[in-house]
C-alpha positions in Angstrom: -40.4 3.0 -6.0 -38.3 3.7 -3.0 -37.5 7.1 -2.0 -33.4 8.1 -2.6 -33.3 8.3 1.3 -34.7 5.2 1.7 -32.2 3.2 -0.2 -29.8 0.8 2.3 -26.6 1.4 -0.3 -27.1 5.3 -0.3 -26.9 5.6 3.2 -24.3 3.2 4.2 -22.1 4.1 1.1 -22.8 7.9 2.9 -21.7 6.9 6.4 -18.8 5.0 5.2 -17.3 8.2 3.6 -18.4 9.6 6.6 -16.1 7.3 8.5 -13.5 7.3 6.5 -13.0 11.1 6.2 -12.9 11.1 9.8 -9.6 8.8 9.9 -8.0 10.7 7.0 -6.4 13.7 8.9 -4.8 11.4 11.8 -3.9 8.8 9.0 -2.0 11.9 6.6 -0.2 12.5 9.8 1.4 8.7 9.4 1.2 9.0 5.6 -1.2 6.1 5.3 -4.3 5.8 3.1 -7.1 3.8 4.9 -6.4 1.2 2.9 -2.7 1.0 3.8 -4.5 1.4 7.4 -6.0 -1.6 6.8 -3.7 -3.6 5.7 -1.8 -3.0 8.5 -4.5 -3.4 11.4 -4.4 -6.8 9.8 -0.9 -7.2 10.0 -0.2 -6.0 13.4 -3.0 -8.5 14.6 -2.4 -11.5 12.9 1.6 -11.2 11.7 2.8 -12.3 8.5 0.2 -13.7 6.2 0.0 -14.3 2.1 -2.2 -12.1 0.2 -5.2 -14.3 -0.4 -5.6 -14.3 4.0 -5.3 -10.3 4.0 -7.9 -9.9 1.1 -10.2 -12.6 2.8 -10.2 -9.9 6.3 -10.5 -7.2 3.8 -13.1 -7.8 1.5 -10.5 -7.1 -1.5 -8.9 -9.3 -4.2 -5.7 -10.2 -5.1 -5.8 -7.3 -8.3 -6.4 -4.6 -6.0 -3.9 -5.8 -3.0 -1.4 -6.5 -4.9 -0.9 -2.5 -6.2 -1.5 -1.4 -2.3 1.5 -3.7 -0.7 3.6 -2.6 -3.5 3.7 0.9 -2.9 3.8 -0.4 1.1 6.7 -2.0 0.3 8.3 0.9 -1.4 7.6 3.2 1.4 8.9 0.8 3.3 6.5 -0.9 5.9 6.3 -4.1 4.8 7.9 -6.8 3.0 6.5 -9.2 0.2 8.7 -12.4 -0.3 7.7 -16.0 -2.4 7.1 -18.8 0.2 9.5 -21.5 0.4 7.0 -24.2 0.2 4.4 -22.9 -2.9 6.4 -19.8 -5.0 3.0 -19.3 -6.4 2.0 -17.6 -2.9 3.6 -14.4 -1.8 3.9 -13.9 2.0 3.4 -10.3 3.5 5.8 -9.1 6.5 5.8 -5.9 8.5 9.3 -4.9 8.9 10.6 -2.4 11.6 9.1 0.5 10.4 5.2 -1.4 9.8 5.9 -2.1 13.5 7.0 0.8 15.0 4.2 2.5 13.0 1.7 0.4 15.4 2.3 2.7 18.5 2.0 6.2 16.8 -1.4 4.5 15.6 -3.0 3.3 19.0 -4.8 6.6 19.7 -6.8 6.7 16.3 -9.6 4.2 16.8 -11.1 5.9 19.7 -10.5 8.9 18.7 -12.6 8.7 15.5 -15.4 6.1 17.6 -15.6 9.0 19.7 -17.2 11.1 17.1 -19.8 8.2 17.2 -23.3 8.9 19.1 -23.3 5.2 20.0 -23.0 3.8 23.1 -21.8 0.2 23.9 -25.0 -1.4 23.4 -25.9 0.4 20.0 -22.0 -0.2 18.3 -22.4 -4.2 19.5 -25.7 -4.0 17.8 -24.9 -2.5 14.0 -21.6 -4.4 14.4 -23.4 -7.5 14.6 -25.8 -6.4 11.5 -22.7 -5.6 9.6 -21.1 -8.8 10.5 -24.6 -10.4 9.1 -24.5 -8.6 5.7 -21.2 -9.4 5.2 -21.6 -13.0 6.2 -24.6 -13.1 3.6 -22.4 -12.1 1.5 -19.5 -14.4 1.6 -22.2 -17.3 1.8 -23.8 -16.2 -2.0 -20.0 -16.2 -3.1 -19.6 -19.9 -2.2 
């Protein structure tokens, strides 16, 4: 049997709310959950972009987007509309607000990766292990 500490989904289910605890007092400044964070780091990089597309970069399905951009839309930074082409796909816009939000947002990832002890070698290293996990996982969902 393997010891508790010795378990891969303890520890990285540990340092992500690790992580994420670290974003949550710039993100309450901006009233944003991580999720919503997410959401729009996706946005702001890639523009507008149906649901399907933002779940693929986040790892999320259409059941537990569709909630989140609700209430984004409802506060306001972003819009859902039907596409003109398919109405069965529902395309997701920042709108002034989602976009002016960018700029009071540019400070947060380094602050939190400075509360990292890894140096540029080390963060290219577990990023590419992450990337590998989550690669082997997309390739068993095929």
């Amino acid at each position: 049997m393997i010891a508790f500490s010795e378990h891969l989904c303890f520890k990285t289910y540990a340092v992500s709310r690790y992580i994420t605890g670290l974003y949550k007092p710039y993100l309450d400044e901006i009233s944003l959950t991580y999720p919503q964070y997410l959401v729009m780091l996706v946005l702001w990089e890639n523009g507008e972009m149906n649901i399907s597309k933002i779940g693929e970069y986040l790892h999320l399905d259409n059941g537990t987007l569709t909630p989140l951009l609700k209430r984004m839309e409802k506060n306001g930074l972003l819009s859902r509309n039907r596409s003109m082409d398919d109405e069965r796909v529902v395309l997701i816009n920042l709108t002034e607000d989602g976009k002016v939000l960018k700029e009071q947002t540019k400070h947060i990832p380094e602050a939190v990766q400075s509360c990292f002890p890894l140096n540029g070698e080390k963060k290219k290293e577990l990023m590419n292990t992450l990337d590998e996990i989550l690669l082997a996982q997309n390739q068993s969902e095929i």
